[in-house]
C-alpha positions in Angstrom: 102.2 2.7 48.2 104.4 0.4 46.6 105.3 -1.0 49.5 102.2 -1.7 51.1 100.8 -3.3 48.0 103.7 -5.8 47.9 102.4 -6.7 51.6 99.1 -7.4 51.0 100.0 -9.9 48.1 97.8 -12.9 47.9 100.0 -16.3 47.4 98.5 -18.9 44.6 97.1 -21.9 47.1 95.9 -24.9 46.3 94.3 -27.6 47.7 90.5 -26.3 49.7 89.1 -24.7 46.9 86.8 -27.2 46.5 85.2 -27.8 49.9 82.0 -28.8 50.9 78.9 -27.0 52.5 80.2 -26.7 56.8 78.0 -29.1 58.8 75.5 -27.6 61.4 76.5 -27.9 65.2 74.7 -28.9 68.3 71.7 -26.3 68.3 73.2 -23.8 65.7 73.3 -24.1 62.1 75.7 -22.9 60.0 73.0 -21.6 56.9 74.6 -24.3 54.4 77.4 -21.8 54.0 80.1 -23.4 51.8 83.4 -22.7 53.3 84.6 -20.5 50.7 81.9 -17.8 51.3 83.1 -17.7 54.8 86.2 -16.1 55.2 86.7 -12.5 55.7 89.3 -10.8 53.6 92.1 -8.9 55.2 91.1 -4.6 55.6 93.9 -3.1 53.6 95.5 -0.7 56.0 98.1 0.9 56.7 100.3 0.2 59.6 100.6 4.0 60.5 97.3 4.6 61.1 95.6 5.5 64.2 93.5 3.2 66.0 90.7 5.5 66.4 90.7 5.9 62.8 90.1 2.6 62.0 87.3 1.2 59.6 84.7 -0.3 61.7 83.9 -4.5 61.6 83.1 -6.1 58.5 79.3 -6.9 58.6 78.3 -10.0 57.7 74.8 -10.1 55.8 71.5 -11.6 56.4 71.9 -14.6 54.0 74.8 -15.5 55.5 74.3 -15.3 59.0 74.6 -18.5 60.8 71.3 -19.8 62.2 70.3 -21.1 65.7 67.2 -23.3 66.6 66.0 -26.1 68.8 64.2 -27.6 65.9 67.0 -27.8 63.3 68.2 -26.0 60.3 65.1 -26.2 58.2 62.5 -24.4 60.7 61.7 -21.0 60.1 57.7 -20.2 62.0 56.5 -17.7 59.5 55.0 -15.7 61.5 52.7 -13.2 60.2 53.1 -9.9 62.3 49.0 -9.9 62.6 49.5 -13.4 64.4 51.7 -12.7 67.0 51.5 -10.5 70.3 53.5 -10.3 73.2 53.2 -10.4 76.7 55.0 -9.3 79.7 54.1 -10.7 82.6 55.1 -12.0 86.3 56.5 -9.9 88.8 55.2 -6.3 87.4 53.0 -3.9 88.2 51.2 -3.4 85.2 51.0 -6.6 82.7 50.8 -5.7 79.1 49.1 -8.1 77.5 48.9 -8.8 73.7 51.6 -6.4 72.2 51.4 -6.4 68.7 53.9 -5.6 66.2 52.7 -2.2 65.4 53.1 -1.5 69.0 56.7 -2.8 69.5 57.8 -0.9 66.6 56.3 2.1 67.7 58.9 1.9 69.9 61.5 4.5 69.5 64.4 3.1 66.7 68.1 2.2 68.3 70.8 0.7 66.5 73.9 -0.6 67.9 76.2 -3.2 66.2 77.3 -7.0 67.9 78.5 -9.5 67.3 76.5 -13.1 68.1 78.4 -16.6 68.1 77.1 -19.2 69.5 77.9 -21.1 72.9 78.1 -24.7 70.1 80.5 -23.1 67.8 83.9 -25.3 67.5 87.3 -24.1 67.8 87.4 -22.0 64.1 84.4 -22.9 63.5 81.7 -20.8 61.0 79.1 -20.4 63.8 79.7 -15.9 64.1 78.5 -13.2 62.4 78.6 -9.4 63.3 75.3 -7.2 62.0 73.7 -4.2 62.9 70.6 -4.8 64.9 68.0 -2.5 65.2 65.2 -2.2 68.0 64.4 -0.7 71.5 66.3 -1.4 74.6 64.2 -3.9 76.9 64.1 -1.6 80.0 62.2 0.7 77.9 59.0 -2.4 78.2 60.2 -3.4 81.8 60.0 -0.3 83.1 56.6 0.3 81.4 55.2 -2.6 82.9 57.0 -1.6 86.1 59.4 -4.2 87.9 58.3 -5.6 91.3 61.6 -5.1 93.7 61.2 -8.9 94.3 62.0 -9.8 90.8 65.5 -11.3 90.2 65.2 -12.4 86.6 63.8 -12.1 83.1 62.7 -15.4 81.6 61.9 -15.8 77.9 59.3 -18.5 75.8 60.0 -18.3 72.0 57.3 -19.8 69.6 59.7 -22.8 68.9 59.6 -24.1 72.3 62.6 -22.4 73.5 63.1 -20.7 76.8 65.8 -18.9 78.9 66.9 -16.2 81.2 69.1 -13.5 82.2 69.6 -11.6 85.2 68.0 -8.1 86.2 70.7 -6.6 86.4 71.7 -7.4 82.7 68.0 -6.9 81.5 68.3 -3.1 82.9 71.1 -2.9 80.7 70.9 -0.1 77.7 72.4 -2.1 75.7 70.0 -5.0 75.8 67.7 -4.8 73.2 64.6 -6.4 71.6 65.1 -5.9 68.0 63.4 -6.1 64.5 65.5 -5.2 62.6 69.0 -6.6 61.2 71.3 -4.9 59.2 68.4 -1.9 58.1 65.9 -4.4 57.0 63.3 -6.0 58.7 64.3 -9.1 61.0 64.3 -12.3 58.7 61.8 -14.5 59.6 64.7 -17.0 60.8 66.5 -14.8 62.8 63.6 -13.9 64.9 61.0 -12.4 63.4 59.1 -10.6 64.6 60.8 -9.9 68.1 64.2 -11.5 69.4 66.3 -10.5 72.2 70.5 -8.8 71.4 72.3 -9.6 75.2 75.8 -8.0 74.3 78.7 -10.0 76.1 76.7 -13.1 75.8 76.7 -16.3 73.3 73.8 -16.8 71.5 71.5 -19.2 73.8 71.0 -15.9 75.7 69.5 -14.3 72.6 66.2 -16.2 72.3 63.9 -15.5 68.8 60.3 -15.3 68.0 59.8 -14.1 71.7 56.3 -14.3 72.5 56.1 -13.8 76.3 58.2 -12.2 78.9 58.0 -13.3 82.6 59.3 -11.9 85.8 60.3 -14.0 88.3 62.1 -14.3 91.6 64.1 -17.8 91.5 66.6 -19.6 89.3 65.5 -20.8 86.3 67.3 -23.3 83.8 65.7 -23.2 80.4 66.2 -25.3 77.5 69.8 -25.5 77.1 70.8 -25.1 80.4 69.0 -28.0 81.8 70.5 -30.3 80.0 72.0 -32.9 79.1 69.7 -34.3 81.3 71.1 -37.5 83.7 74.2 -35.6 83.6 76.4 -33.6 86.7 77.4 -31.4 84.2 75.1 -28.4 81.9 75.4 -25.8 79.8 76.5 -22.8 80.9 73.9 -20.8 82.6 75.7 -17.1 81.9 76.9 -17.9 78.6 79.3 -15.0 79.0 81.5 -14.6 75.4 85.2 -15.4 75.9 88.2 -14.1 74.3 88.6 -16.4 71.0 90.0 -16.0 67.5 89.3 -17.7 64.3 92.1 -18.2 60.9 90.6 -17.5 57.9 93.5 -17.9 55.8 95.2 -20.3 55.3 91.6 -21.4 54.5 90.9 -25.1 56.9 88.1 -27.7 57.2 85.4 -27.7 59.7 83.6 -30.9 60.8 82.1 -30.7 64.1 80.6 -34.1 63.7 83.5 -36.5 63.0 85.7 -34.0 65.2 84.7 -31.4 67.3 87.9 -30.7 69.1 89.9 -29.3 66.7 87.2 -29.1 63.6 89.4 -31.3 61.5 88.8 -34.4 58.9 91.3 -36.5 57.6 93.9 -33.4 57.8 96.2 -35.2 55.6 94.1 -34.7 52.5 93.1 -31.4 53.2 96.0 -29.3 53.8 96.1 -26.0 51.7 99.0 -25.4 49.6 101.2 -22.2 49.5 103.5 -21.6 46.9 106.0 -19.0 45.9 109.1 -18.2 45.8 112.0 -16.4 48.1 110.3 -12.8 49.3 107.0 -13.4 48.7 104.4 -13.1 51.7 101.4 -14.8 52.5 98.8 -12.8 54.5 97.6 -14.4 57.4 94.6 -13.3 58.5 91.3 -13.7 60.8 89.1 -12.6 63.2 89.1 -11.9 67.3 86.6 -11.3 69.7 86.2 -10.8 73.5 82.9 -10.5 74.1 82.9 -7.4 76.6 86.2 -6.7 76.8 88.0 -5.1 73.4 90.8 -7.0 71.3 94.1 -5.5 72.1 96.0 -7.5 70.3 96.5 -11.0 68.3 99.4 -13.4 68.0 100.2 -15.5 65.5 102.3 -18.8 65.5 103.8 -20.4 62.2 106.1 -23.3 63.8 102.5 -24.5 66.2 102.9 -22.3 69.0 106.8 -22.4 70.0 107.2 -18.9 69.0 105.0 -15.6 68.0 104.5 -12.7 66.5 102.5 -9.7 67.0 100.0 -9.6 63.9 98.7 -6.3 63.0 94.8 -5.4 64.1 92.9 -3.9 60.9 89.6 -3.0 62.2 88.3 -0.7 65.4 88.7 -2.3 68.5 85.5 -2.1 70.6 83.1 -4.0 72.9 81.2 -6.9 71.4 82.9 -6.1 68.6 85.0 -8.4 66.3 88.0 -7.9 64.9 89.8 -8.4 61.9 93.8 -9.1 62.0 96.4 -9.8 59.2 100.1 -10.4 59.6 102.5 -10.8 57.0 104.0 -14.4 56.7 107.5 -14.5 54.6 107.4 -17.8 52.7 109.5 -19.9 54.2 111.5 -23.3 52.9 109.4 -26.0 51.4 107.6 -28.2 54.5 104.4 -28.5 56.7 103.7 -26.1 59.2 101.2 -25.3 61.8 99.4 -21.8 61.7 98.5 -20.6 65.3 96.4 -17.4 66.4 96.0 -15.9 69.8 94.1 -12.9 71.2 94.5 -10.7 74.7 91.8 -8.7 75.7 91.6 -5.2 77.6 92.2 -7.0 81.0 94.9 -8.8 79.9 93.2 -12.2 79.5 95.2 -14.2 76.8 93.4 -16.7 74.9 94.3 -20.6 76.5 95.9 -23.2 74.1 93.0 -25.6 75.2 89.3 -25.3 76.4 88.7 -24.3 80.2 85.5 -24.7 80.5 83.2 -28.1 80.4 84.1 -29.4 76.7 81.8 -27.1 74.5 78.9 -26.5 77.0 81.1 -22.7 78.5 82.3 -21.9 74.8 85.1 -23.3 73.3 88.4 -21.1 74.1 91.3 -23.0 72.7 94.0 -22.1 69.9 92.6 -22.3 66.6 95.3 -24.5 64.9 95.8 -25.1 61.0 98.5 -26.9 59.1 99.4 -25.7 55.9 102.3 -26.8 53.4 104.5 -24.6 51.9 106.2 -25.3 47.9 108.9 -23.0 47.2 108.9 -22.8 43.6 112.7 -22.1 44.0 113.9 -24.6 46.8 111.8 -28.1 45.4 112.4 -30.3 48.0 115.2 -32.6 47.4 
C-alpha cells in the first residue's frame, strides 16, 4: 500500500491554474467549461490487477458535456414534448406519421454507454465526453415502418436546420439508438431533447438532435456538414468514422482552436506548467484514449517529444466506443523544458500518427497530442 501511494503522488505545479474559459470550435461548443473542470483524474489502481476487473470509464455529467450545434453555443429549441412529433418516412411500407413523445418512450428502455467527440475537436482539445445514454435501438422504428429493399440510407432533419445520413447497414445496427435519456435523466434540452440519434464508432456530426423526421432513401446524400465548405474540392468527412486518438490531461495545457488549431497552443511561452520537486518524486502523467470501434490496447508516453517511449499503464476497462483512462509514472527529472507526448494502439494494431492523415480537421484530427512542461528541481536550481 505504501508503495502504491507514493506512485500516485501529485507534484506542486504552477503556472495554468488560472486559465480561461476553452473557446468553442467550428460547429461544437465546448459548454464554457473552464479548463480546470476538464481534466480527468488518474483511477487509482493497482498494477496487478486484471483487466477484466477494471473500473469502468469515468462518466462525464450533463453540465459538462460539450455541446454541438449549427446555430452556436447559445441555442437550445425548448421544445415542449407536447410540440414535437416525429415522422418516418420515404422508402417504407408503413409511414408513421406524428410520433409523439409518449410514443417513443413507450419504447422499450436500453442503455448502453459511448463516448461522443466531435469530428471539429483539435488535437487535445475539450470537445469529448462519455455518458450513459438511454433509448431504443432505431431498427426497432425501421422495422416497424418496414424498410423497402430499395432503400440504401437513413437521412435525418433536426429542428435546428440540421441534416445528415448514415448507411442501412449501420442504421440496422443494435447498437444504434434514438435516445432520451443521458446519464438516467431525461435528455437536456441541449443535447437533443426530445429525440437524438447515438451512432457508436462515429464522431458526433453523425449523431443529429432534436430529430424530427426520418427519411428513407435510395441515393447519396450530403447534409449539412458534409456539403461543405462550399466552392471547395475538398468536404467533410461523409463517414465520420472515430479514429484512434488520445488526449494529456496532466501536465494540464492550453487550448485555443482559434489563434491555433493545429496544435491547440497560445503563446506557449507564457503558459507552460511548472513541476517541481525534488530527487524521487513522481509526477503522474495521465489522460485519456479512444478508438472509436476498436478497444485501446495500450498508450505510450514520450517525455523528451517523441524520441523515446514508455508503456503507460491503462486504468480503466478497455472496450468498444469506450474511452480510456491512462496514467504513467514520470520520475522528476533535472531542472529544464520538456515535451510530454502520448500515443495510443488499438485492437488491430493501428498506432496513433504523429500528424493528421486525413484533410486538416474535416476526417478528425489524429496527431500526437504534444505539451511542454518545465521542470524545477528544488535540489538541482539550475546553475
Amino acid at each position: 500500500m505504501e508503495k502504491l501511494q507514493n506512485r500516485r503522488k501529485f507534484i506542486k505545479t504552477t503556472g495554468l491554474i488560472l486559465v480561461s474559459a476553452i473557446l468553442p470550435s467550428v460547429g461544437c461548443d465546448s459548454n464554457k467549461v473552464t479548463f480546470s473542470q476538464m481534466p480527468t483524474g488518474p483511477a487509482d489502481v493497482p498494477d496487478e490487477m486484471p483487466d477484466e476487473v477494471l473500473p469502468p470509464a469515468p462518466i462525464t455529467s450533463n453540465s459538462r458535456f460539450y455541446l454541438q450545434s449549427i446555430k452556436g453555443q447559445a441555442y437550445d429549441p425548448k421544445l415542449k414534448s407536447e410540440e414535437w412529433s416525429l415522422d418516418v418516412v420515404g422508402l417504407v411500407d408503413n409511414p408513421i406519421q406524428g410520433m409523439t413523445y409518449a410514443d417513443i418512450t413507450a419504447l422499450p428502455l436500453e442503455r448502453q454507454a459511448v463516448t461522443l467527440q466531435c469530428i471539429g475537436n483539435w488535437i487535445g482539445g475539450p470537445l469529448i465526453g462519455h455518458a450513459e445514454w438511454g433509448g431504443a435501438p432505431l431498427s426497432t422504428l425501421l422495422e416497424r415502418a418496414g424498410v423497402q429493399a430499395e432503400a440504401t440510407r437513413v437521412k435525418f432533419d433536426s429542428i435546428d436546420g440540421y441534416s445528415t445520413a448514415i448507411s442501412m447497414d449501420i442504421a440496422l445496427r443494435p447498437e444504434t439508438f434514438l435516445v432520451w435519456k443521458m446519464n438516467g435523466h431525461r435528455l437536456p434540452s441541449r443535447h437533443g431533447y426530445p429525440l437524438r440519434l447515438v451512432n457508436p464508432g462515429h464522431y458526433g456530426q453523425k449523431m443529429p438532435k432534436w430529430i424530427t423526421r426520418i427519411e428513407l432513401i435510395d441515393e447519396d446524400f450530403l447534409g449539412y456538414w458534409e456539403s461543405k465548405p462550399e466552392g471547395k474540392p475538398y468536404k467533410w468527412s461523409n463517414e465520420a468514422i472515430a479514429t484512434v486518438n488520445s488526449r494529456i490531461d496532466a501536465p494540464l495545457s492550453l487550448w485555443d482552436d482559434i489563434s491555433d488549431p493545429a496544435n491547440g497552443s497560445v503563446n506557449i511561452e507564457d503558459q507552460l506548467q511548472t513541476i517541481s520537486g525534488a530527487g524521487g518524486d513522481s509526477f503522474t502523467i495521465h489522460g485519456i484514449a479512444l478508438a472509436g470501434e476498436r478497444i485501446v490496447e495500450r498508450v505510450e508516453v514520450s517525455t523528451d517529444g517523441g524520441s523515446t517511449w514508455n508503456e503507460a499503464r491503462i486504468a480503466t476497462l478497455m472496450e468498444p466506443n469506450v474511452w480510456v483512462q491512462f496514467a504513467y509514472e514520470w520520475q522528476l527529472p533535472p531542472s529544464g523544458r520538456y515535451e510530454i507526448v502520448a500515443r495510443a494502439t488499438d485492437s488491430e494494431g493501428d498506432t496513433q500518427p504523429a500528424t493528421d492523415q486525413g484533410v486538416d480537421l474535416y476526417d478528425g484530427r489524429t496527431g500526437w497530442h504534444r505539451v511542454p512542461v518545465d521542470v524545477k528541481r528544488t535540489d538541482n536550481p539550475p546553475g
